[in-house]
C-alpha positions in Angstrom: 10.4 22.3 3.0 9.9 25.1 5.7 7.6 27.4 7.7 5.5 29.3 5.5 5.7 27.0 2.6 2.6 25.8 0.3 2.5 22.1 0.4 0.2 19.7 -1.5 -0.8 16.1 0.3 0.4 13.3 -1.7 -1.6 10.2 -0.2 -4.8 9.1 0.6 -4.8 8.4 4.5 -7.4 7.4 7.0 -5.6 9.0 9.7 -5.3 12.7 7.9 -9.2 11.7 6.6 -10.6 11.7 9.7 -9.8 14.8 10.6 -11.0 15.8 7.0 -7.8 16.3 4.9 -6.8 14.5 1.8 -4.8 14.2 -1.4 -4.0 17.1 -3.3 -5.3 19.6 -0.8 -3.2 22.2 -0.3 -2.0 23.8 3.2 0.6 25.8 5.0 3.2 24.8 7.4 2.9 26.7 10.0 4.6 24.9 12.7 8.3 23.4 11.3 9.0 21.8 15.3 9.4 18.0 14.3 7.2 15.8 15.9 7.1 12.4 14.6 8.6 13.1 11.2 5.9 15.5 10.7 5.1 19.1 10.5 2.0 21.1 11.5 0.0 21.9 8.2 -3.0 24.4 8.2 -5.3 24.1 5.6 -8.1 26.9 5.2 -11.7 27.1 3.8 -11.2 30.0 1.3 -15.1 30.4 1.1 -16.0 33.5 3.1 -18.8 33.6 5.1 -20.2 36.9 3.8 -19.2 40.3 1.5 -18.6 41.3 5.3 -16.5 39.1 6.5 -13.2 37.4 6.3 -12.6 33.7 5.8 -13.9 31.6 7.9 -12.2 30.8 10.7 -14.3 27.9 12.2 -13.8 25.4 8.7 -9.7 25.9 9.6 -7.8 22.3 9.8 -4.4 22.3 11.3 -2.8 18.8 11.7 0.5 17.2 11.7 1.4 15.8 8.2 4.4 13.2 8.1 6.5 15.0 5.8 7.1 11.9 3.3 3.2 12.5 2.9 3.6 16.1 0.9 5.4 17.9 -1.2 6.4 22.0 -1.9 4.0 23.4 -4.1 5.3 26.9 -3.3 8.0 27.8 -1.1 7.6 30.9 1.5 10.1 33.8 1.2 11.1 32.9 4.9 14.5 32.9 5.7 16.4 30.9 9.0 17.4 34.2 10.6 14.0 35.8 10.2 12.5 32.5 11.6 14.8 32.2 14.2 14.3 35.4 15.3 10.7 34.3 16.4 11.4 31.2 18.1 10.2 30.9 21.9 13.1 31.3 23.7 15.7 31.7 20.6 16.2 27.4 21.0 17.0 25.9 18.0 15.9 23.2 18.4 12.4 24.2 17.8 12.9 24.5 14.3 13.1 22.2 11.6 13.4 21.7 7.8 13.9 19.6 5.2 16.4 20.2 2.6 18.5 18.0 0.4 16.4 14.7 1.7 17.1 15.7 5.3 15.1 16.6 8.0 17.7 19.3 9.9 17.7 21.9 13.0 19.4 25.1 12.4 22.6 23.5 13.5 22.7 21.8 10.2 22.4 18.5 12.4 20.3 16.1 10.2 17.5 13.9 11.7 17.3 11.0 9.2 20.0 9.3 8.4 19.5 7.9 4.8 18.0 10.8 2.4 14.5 10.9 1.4 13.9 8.2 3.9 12.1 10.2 6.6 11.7 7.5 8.6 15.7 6.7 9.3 
């Protein structure tokens, strides 16, 4: 799990419901800076607005989804070094993703210490 990747919700949560997004809807992650166990997921309204338009930008949801909570659905062509290359500031540590259970930075360092147990 990475930036740019297709992921599906898994659970039914208040929190993410509130802010109108729930299971099996389908978003991108488009922020992979771990905050909380979690990565910033946009979902978008693919209804457009007109034969004129684009897709509407104003029925967007972007929120921070705990990564236990989804899964890859379909994984973006993205690699580290193209990622990396568009980091503020070239810092590492502003990039995240999960691979083999484990949340890790691009230093291979991983954040949980038990795999598939995000919170650990």
């Amino acid at each position: 799990m990475k930036m740019f990747d297709k992921v599906r919700i898994l659970v039914s949560n208040p929190e993410y419901e509130n802010y109108g997004v729930y299971k099996d809807m389908v978003g991108t992650i488009v922020e992979a800076h771990i905050r909380f166990r979690s990565f910033q997921v946009a979902f978008t309204d693919p209804t457009p607005f007109s034969e004129e338009t684009m897709y509407s930008i104003k029925d967007d949801i972007v929120e921070y989804i705990h990564v236990k909570d989804m899964e890859v659905v379909e994984e973006s062509d993205c690699t580290d070094e193209f990622i990396f290359n568009d980091l503020p500031n070239k810092d590492i540590r502003w990039y995240c993703k999960v691979e083999d259970g484990f949340i890790k930075n691009l230093r291979g360092e991983k954040l949980n210490k038990i795999a598939y147990d995000y919170d650990s």
